[in-house]
Backbone bond lengths (Angstrom), bond angles and torsions (degrees), N, CA, C in turn:
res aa  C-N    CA-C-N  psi(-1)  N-CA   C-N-CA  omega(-1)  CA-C   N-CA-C  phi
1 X - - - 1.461 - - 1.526 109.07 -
2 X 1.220 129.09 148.89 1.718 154.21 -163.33 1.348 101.92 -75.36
3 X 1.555 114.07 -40.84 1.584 116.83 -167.35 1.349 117.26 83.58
4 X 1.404 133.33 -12.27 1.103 123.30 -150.04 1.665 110.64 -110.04
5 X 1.608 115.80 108.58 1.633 116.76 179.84 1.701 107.63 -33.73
6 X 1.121 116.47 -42.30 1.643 112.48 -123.52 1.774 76.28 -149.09
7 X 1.657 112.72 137.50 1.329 117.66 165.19 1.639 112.57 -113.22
8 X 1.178 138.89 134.69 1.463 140.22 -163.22 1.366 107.85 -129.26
9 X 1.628 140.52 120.03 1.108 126.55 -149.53 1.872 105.16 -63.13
10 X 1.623 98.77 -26.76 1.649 92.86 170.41 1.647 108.05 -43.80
11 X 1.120 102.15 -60.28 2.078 93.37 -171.73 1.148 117.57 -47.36
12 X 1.915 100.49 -49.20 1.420 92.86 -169.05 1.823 116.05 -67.73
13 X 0.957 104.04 -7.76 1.618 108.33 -163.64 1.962 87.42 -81.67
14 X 1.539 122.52 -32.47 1.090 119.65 -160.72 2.051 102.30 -73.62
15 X 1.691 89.58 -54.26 1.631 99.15 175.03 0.950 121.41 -45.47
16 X 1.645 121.83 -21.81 1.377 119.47 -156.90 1.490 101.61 -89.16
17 X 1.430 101.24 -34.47 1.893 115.02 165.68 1.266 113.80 -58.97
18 X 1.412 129.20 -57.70 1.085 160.68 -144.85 1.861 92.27 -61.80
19 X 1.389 106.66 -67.17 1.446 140.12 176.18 1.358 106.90 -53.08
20 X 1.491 111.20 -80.27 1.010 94.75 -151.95 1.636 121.28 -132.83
21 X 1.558 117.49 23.68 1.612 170.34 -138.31 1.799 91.84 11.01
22 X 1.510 96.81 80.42 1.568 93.96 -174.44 1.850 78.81 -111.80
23 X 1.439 109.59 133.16 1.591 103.16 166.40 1.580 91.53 -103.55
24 X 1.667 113.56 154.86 1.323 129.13 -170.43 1.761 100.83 178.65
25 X 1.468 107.77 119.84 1.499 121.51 172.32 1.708 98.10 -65.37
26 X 1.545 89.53 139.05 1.236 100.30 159.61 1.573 124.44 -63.37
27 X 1.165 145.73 7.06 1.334 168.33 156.85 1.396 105.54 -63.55
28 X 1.426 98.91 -61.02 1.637 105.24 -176.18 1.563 113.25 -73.82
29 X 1.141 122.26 -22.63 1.500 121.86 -168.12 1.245 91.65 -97.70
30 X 1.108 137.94 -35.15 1.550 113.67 -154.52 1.953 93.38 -98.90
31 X 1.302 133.44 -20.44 1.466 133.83 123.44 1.600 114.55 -10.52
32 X 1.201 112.06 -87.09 1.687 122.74 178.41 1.343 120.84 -47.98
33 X 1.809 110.41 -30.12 1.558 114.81 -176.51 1.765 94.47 -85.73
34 X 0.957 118.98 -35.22 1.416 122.70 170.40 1.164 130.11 -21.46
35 X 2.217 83.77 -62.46 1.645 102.38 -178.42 1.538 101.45 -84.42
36 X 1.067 130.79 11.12 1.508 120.21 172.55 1.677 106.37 -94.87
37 X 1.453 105.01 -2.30 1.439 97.92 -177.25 1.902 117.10 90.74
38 X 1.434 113.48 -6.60 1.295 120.12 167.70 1.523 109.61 -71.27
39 X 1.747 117.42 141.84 1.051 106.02 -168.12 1.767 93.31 -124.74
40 X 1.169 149.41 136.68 1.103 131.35 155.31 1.999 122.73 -42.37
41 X 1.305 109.14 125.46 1.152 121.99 -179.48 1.630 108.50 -123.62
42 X 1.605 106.60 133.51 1.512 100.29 161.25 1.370 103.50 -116.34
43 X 1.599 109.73 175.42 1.292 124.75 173.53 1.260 105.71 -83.24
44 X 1.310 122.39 166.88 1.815 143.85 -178.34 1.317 92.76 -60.86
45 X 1.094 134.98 121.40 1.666 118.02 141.41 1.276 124.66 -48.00
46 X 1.351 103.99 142.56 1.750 102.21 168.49 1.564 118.15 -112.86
47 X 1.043 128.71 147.90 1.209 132.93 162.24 1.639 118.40 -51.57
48 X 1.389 114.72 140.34 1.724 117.70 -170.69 1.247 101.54 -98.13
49 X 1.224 132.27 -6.45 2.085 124.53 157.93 1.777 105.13 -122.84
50 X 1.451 103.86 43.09 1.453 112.63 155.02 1.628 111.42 -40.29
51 X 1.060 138.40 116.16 1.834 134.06 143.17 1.219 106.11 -56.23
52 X 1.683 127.43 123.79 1.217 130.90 160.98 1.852 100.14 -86.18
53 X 1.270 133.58 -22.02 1.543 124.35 155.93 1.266 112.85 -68.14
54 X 1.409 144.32 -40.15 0.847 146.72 139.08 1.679 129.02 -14.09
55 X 1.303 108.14 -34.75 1.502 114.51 -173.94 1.135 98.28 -93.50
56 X 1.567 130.62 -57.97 1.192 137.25 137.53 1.215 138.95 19.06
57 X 1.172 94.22 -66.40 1.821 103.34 176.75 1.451 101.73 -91.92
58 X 1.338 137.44 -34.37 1.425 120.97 -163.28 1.803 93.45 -78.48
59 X 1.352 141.95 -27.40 1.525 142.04 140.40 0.860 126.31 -7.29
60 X 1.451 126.82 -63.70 1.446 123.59 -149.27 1.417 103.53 -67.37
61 X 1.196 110.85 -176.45 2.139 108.08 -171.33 2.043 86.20 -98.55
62 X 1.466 67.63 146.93 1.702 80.11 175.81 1.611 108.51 -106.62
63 X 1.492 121.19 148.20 1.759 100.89 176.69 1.306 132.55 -51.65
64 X 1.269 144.84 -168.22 1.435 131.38 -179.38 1.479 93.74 -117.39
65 X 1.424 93.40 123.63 1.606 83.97 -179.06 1.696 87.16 -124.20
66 X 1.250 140.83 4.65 1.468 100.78 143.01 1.847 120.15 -112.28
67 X 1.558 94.30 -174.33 1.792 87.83 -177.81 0.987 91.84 -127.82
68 X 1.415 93.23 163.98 1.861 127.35 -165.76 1.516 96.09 -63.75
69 X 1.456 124.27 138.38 1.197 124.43 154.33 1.402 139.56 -49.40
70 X 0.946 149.77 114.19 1.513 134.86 -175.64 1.736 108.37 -51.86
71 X 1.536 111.58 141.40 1.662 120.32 -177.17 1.462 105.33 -48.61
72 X 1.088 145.15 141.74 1.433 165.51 -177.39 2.072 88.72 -82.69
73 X 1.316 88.81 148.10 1.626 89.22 -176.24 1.608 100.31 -125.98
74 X 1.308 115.47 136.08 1.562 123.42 -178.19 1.501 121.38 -18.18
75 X 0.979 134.87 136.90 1.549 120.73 161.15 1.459 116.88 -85.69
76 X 1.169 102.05 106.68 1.726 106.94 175.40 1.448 133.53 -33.62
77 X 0.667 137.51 115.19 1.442 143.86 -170.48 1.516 130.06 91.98
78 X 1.451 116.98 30.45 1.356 125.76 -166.25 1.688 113.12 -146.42
């Protein structure tokens, strides 16, 4: 395995040398990954004094304090 979380066309442009001595701008590859339908994606950021009790508690089920509406019935003539 590569090790690597996260791919950046810098790396890939490096691996691609690295591998297999293909030179290619990152311009051009991330073009080509384009046309393959790859889209760049990041992950969510997280906050660095996240509460994991904190997450916790806003989770748990809360009671239902409202009720379902009764079904709405056709309007006649339409």
């Amino acid at each position: 395995m590569h090790g690597v979380v996260r791919w950046r066309l810098k790396d890939l442009v490096q691996w691609l040398w690295d591998e297999f001595r293909i030179e290619v701008s990152e311009t051009t590859l991330g073009r080509e990954l384009r046309a393959l339908s790859y889209r760049k994606l990041s992950a969510r950021p997280r906050h660095h004094a996240k509460s994991e009790a904190a997450v916790a508690d806003f989770k748990k089920p809360f009671p239902r304090v409202w009720r379902k509406s009764r079904p709405t019935r056709p309007m006649a003539g339409r």
